[in-house]
C-alpha angles and dihedrals in degrees: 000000000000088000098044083056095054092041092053097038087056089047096051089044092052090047092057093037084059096043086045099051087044082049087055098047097044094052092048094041085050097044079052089061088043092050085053103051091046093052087044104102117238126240109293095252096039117116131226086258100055097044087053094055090044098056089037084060101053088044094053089048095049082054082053094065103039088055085061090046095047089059091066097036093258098302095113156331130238114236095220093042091058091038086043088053094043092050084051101057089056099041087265106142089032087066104053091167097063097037124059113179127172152143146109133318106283116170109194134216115248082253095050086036093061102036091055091047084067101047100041081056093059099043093058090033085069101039094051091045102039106352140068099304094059089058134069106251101029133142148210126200120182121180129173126183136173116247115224082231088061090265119140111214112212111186120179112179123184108210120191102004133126114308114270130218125192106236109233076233130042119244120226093258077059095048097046088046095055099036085048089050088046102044115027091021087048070213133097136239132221121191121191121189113211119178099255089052153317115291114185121187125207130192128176136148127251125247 
């Protein structure tokens, strides 16, 4: 039984050694992202205060999503939970009429979990701000499927809100969407821009 008692107490303190060291990797990992974003210029015409909203934004979102991963001690993160957060923070789940999100049951890597955090933010940055969430009568459609090839299909659509136009330039919200779908999706990211709203497609694999 003695025996039994030690066996089991190194096991548990490996355990926690091993979730302890992936704590620490992750949060590094994640104060690297925040140290990028806040050394990343504004738009030339975009105030302090502004700024400031805007990385405040990106970091609440990130918080977000380690508050998913650290219920599960850091293994994964549900899709619908994160969409379900992001939406939140906008008044999202509180206008039914204007949000429809649905699609089977993804569970994300800490990786996938924080990059998408970040995109999802963007995405509804931009529709509450110029798209079809800032206007009466618009709508937001977000659908998600999983590819026979182990792709996972996000698609968010923005329906009746203010006309869009593709900037011969991307902006840095673009440019964090696409390089987070690239480098922590593994994936990749298309936004089209049709006159009626943004719809950005996202594909990346599970894992």
């Amino acid at each position: 039984m003695l025996f039994r008692d030690v066996s089991d107490r190194k096991e548990a303190e490996a355990q926690r050694e091993m979730l302890t060291a992936e704590l620490s990797h992750r949060v590094k990992n994640t104060l690297a992202v925040v140290q990028a974003l806040a050394r990343s210029p504004g738009a030339p015409d975009q105030t302090v205060e502004q700024y400031r909203d805007r990385l405040i934004g990106r970091i609440q979102a990130l918080a977000r999503a380690h508050d998913q991963l650290l219920e599960t001690h850091w293994q994964s993160a549900d899709l619908k939970a994160l969409i379900d957060a992001t939406l939140l923070a906008y008044g999202g789940t509180g206008r039914h009429d204007l949000v429809a999100a649905e699609g089977p049951d993804i569970r994300l890597t800490p990786k996938q979990g924080l990059g998408l955090a970040l995109i999802l933010h963007e995405l509804a940055t931009n529709a509450s701000k110029y798209g079809s969430l800032s206007v009466n009568g618009g709508s937001l459609s977000l659908i998600w499927t999983r590819e026979k090839n182990d792709q996972v299909r996000l698609i968010w659509q923005e329906i009746d809100g203010s006309e869009v136009r593709e900037s011969t330039k991307d902006g840095f919200g673009t440019k964090l969407i696409k390089q987070a779908c690239t480098y922590e999706l593994d994936g990749s990211a298309e936004l089209k821009f049709s006159p009626v709203g943004l719809v950005a497609e996202i594909m990346f694999p599970m894992e």
